[in-house]
BAFI-3210 file (N, C-alpha, C; in Angstrom, 3 decimals, decimal comma, padded with zeros to 6 digits):
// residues 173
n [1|2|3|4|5|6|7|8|9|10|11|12|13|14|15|16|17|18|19|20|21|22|23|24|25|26|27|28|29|30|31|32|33|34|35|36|37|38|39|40|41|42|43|44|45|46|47|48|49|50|51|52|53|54|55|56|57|58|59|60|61|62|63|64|65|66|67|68|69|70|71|72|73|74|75|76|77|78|79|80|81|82|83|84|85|86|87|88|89|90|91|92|93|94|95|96|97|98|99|100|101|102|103|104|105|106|107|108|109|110|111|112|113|114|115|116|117|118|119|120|121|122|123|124|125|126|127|128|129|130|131|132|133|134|135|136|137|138|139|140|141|142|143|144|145|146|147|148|149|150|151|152|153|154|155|156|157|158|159|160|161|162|163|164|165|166|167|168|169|170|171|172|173]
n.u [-022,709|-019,747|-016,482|-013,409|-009,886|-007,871|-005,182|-004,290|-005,318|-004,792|-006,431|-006,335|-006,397|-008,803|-010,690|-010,286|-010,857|-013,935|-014,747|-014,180|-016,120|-018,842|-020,251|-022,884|-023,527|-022,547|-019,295|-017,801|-015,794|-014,085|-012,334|-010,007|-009,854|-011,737|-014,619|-017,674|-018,450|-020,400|-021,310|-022,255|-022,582|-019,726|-019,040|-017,925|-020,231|-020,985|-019,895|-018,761|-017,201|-017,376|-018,469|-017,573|-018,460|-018,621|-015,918|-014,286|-014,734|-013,827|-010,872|-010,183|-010,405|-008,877|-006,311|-006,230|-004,689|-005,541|-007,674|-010,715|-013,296|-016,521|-018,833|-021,823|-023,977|-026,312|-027,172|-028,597|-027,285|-027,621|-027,720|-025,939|-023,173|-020,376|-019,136|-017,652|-016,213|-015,170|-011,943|-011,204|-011,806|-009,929|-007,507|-007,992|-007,581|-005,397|-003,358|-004,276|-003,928|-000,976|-000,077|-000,723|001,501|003,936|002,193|001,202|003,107|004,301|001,818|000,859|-001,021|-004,514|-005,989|-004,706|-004,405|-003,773|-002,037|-000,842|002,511|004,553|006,704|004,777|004,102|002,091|002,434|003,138|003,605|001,272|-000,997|-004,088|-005,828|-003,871|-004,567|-007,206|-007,140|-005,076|-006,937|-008,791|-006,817|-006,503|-009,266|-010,385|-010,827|-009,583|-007,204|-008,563|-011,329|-010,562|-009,852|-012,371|-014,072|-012,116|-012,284|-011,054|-009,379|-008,891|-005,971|-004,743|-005,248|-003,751|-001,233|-001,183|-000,663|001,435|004,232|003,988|003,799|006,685|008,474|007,929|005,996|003,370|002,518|001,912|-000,696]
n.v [-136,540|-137,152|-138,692|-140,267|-141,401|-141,911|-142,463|-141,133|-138,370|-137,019|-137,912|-135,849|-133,527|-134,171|-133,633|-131,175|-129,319|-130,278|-129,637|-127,242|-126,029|-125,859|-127,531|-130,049|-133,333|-137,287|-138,411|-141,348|-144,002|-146,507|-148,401|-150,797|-149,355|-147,624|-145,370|-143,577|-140,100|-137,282|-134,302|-130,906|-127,556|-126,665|-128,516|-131,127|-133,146|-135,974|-139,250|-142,474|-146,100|-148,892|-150,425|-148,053|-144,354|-140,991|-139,518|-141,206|-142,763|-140,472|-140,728|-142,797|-142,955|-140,658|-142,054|-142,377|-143,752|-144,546|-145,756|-145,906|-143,400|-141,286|-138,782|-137,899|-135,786|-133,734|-136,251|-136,606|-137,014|-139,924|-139,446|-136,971|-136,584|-135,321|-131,910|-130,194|-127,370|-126,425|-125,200|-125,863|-129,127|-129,499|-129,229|-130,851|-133,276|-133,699|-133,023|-135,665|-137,503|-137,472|-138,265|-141,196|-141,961|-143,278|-145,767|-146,564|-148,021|-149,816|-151,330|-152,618|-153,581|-153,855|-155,904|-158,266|-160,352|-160,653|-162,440|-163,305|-164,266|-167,432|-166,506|-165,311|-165,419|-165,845|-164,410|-162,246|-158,868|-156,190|-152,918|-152,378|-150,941|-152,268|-154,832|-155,206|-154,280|-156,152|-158,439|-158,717|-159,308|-162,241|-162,679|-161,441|-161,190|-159,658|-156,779|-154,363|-155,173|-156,117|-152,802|-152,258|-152,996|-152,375|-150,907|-148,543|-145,988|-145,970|-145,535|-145,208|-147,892|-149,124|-148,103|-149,040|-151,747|-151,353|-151,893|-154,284|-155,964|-155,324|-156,323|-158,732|-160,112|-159,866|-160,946|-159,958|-162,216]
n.w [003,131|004,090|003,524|004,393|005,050|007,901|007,650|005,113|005,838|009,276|012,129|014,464|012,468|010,928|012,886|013,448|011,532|011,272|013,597|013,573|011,463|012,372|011,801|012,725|013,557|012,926|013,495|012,478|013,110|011,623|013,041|014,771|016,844|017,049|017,227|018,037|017,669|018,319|017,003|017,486|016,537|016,358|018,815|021,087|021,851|022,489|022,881|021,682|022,202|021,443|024,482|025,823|027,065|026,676|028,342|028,295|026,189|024,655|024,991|024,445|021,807|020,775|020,441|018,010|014,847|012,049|009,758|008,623|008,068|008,271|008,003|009,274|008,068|010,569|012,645|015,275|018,922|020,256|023,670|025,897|026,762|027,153|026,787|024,699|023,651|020,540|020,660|023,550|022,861|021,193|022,337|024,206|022,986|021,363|023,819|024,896|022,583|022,458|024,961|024,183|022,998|023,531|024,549|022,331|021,081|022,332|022,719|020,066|018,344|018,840|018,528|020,040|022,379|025,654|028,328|031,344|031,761|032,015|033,957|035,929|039,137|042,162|044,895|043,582|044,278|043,689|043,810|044,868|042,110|040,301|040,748|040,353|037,168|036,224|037,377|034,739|032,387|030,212|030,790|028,615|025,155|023,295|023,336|023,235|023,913|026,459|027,812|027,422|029,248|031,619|034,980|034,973|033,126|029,258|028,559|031,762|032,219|030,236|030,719|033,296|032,685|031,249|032,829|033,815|031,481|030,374|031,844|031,504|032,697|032,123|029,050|025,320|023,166]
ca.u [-021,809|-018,281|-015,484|-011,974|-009,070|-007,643|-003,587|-004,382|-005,896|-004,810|-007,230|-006,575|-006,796|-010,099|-011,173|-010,038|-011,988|-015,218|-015,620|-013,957|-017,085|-019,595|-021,316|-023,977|-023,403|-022,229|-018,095|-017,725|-014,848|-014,158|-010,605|-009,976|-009,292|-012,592|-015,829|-018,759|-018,205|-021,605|-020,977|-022,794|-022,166|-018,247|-019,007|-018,373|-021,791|-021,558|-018,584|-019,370|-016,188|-017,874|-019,124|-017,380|-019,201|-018,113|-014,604|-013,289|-014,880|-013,190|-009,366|-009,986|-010,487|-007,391|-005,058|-006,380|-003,852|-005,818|-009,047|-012,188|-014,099|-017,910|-019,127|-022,943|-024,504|-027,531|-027,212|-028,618|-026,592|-028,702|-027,381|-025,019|-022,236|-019,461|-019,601|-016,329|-016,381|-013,399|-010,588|-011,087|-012,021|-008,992|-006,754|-008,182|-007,674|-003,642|-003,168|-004,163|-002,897|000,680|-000,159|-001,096|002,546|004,722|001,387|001,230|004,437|003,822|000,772|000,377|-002,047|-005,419|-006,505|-003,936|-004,594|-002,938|-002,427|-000,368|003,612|005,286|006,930|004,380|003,620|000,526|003,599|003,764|003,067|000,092|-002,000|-005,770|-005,746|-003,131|-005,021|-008,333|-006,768|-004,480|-007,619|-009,420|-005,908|-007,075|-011,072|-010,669|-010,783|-008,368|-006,585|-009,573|-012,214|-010,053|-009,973|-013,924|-014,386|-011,686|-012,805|-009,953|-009,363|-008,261|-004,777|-004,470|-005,326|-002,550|-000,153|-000,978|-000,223|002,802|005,525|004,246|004,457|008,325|008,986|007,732|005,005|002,161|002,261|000,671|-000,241]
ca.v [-137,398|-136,763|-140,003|-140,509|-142,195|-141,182|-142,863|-139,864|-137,279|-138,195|-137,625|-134,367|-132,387|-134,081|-133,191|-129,643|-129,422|-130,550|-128,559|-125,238|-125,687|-125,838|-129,206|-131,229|-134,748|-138,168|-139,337|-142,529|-143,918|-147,741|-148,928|-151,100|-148,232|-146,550|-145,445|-142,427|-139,019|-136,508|-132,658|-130,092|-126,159|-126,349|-128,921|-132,450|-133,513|-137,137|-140,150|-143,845|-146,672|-150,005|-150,372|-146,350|-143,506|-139,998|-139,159|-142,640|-142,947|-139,684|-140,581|-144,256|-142,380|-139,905|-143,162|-143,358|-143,405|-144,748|-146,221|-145,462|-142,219|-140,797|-137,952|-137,750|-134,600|-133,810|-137,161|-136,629|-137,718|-140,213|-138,735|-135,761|-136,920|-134,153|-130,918|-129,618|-126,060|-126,617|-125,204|-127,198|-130,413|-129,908|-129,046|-132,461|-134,255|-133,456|-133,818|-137,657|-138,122|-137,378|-139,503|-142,172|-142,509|-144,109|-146,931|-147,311|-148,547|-150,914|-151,997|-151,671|-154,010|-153,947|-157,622|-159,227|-160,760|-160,481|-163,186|-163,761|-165,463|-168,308|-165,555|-164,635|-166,011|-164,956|-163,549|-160,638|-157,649|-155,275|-152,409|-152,513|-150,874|-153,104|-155,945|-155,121|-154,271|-157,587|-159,307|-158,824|-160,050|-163,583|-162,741|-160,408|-161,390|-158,654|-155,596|-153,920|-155,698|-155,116|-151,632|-151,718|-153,567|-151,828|-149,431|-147,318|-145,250|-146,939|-145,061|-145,118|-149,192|-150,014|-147,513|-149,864|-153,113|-151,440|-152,145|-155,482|-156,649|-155,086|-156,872|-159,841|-160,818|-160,248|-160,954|-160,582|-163,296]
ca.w [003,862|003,925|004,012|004,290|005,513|008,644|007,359|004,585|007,020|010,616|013,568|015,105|011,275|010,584|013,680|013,421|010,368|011,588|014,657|013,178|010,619|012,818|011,489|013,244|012,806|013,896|013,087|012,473|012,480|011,775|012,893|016,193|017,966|016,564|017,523|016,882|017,806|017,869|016,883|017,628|016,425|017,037|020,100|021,098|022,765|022,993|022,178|022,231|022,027|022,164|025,461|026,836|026,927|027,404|028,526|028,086|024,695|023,306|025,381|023,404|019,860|020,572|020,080|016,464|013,752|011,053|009,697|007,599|008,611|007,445|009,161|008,674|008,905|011,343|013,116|016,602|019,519|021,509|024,645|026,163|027,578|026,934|026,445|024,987|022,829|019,476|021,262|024,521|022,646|020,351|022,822|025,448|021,837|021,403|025,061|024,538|021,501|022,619|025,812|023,691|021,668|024,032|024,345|021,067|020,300|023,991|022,628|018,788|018,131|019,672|018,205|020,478|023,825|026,935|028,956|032,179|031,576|033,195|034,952|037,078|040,384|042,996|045,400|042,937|045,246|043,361|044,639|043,830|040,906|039,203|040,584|039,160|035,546|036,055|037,054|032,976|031,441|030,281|030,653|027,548|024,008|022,885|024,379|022,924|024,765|028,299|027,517|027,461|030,656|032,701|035,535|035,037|031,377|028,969|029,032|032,693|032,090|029,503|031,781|034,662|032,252|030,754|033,391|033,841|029,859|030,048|032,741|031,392|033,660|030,852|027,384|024,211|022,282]
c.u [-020,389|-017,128|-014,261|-011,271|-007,758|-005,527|-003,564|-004,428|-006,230|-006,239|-007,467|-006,881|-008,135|-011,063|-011,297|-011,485|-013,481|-015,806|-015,095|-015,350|-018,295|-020,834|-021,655|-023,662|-022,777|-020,729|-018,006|-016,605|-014,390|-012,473|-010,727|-010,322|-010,365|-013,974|-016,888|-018,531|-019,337|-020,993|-022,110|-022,549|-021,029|-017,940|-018,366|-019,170|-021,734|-020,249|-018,826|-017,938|-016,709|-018,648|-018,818|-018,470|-018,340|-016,496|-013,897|-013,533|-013,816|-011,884|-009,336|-009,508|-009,537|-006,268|-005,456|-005,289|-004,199|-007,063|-009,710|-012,918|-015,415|-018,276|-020,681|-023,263|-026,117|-028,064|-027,485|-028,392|-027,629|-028,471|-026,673|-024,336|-020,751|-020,195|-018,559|-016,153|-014,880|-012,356|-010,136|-011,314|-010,310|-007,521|-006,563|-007,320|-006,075|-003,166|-002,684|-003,761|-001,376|000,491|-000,415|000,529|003,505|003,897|001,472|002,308|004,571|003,177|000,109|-000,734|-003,198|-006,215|-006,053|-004,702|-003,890|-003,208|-000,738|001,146|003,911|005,833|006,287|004,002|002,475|001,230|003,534|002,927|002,204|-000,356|-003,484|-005,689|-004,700|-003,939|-006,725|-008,157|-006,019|-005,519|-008,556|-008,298|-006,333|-008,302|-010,918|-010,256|-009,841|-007,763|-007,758|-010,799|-011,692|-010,101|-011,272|-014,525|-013,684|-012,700|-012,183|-010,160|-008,844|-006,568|-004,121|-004,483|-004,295|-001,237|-000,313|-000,707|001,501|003,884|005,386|004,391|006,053|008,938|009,014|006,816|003,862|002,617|001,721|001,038|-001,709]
c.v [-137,143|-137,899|-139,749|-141,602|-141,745|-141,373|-141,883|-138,568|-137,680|-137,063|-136,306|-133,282|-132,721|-133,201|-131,626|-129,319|-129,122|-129,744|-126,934|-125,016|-125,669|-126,606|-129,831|-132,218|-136,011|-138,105|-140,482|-143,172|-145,430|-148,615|-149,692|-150,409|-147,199|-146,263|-143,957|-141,403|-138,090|-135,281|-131,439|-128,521|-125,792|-127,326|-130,342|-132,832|-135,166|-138,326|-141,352|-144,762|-147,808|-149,902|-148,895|-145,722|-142,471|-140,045|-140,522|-143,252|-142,049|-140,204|-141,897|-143,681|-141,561|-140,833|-143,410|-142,500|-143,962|-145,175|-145,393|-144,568|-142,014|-139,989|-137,941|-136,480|-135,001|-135,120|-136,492|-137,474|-138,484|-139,920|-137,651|-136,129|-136,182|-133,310|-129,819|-128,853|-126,592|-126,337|-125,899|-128,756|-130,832|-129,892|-130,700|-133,536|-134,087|-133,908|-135,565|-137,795|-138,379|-138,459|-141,189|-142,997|-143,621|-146,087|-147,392|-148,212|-149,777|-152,058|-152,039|-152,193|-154,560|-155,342|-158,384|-159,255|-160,860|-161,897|-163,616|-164,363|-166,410|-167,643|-165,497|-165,420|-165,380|-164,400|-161,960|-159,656|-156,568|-154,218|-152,864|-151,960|-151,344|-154,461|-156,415|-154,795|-155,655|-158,478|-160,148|-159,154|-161,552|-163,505|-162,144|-161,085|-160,904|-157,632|-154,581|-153,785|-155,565|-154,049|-151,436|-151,923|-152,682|-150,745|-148,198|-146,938|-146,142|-146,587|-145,457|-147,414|-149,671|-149,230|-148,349|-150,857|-153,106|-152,206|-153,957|-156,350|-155,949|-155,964|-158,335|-160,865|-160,792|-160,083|-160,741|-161,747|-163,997]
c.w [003,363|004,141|003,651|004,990|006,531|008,403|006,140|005,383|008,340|011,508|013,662|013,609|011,120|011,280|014,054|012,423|010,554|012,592|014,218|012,481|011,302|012,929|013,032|012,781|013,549|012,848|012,906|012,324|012,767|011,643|014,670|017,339|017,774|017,440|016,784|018,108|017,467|017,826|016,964|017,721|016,943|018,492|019,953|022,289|023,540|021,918|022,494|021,409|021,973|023,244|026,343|026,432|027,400|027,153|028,372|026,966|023,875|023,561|024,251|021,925|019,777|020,887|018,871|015,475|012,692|010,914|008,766|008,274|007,745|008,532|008,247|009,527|009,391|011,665|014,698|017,927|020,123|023,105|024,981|026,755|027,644|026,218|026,477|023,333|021,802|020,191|022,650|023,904|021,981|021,198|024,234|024,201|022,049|022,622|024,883|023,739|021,861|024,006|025,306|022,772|022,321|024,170|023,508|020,546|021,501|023,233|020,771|018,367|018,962|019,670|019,014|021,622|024,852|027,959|030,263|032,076|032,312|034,299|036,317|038,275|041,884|044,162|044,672|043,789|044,120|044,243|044,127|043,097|039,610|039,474|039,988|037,786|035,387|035,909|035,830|032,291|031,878|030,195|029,475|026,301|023,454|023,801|024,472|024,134|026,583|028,436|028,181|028,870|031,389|033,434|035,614|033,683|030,735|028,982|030,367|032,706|031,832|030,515|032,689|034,132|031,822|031,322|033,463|032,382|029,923|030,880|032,695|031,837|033,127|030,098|026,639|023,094|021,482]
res [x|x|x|x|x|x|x|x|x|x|x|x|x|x|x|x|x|x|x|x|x|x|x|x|x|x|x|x|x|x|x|x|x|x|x|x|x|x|x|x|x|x|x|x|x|x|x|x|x|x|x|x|x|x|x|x|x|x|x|x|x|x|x|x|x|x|x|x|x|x|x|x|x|x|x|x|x|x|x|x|x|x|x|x|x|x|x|x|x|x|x|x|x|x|x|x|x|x|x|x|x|x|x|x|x|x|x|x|x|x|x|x|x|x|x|x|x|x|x|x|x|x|x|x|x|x|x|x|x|x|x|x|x|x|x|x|x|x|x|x|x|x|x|x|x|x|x|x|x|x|x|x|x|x|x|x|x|x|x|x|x|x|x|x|x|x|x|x|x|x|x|x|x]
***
């Protein structure tokens, strides 16, 4: 078993690491913003966020800037849900990461809750997909927990909340 600390060794180096070597195994990685990561001979096979799976598990885990890591070797994924060779995984991984910076600094903490301002009024003009991500602000425990529910990514989620927290029409709190 192998552990660290990803505010020592961020994200994308571990990750380099692990699939240049060609390890089998699960990631683990225990920060808000965390979840488990399966490897397979330079691959990523399979990514779980809470309730994501797949491509909306790994975009979740390329917003991590810190946390507790353990990579166990020869952990078998319980499913296949990607199937992305080191230089495509690492290259999807950077991608999001850098999509993730302007959020982060939006949204820094994933504990908080979102909830609606005085501001807003049921006049406010939406399309459907702002009004199904609007509709989980207030049902959700944290930013976290909306994340998990949305039907959109979670990126493409907080990008559809952004303008309205600048604007003043959601909060966190």
């Amino acid at each position: 078993m192998v552990r660290g600390d990803l505010a020592v060794f961020p994200f994308l180096s571990v990750m380099q690491m692990f699939l240049t070597s060609g390890r089998a195994g699960r990631l683990n990685v225990d920060h808000i913003r965390g979840g488990q990561l399966w490897l397979e001979r330079g691959e990523i096979v399979h990514a779980e966020a809470g309730r994501l799976r797949g491509d909306n598990a790994l975009q979740f885990m390329a917003s991590l800037d810190g946390g507790a890591f353990t990579f166990e070797v020869g952990q078998v994924p319980p499913t296949r849900t990607l199937s992305l060779r080191r230089d495509s995984a690492l290259r999807r991984l950077i991608e999001d990461s850098e999509g993730w910076a302007a959020l982060s600094r939006t949204f820094p903490d994933w504990n908080q809750r979102l909830r609606l301002s005085a501001k807003w009024n049921d006049a406010q003009p939406v399309t459907r997909t702002q009004y199904r991500v609007l509709n989980l602000v207030g049902d959700s425990a944290n930013i976290r927990a909306l994340l998990e529910r949305s039907p959109e990514s979670p990126r493409m989620t907080l990008e559809t909340l952004r303008p309205f927290l600048l604007a003043g029409l959601v909060e966190l709190g």
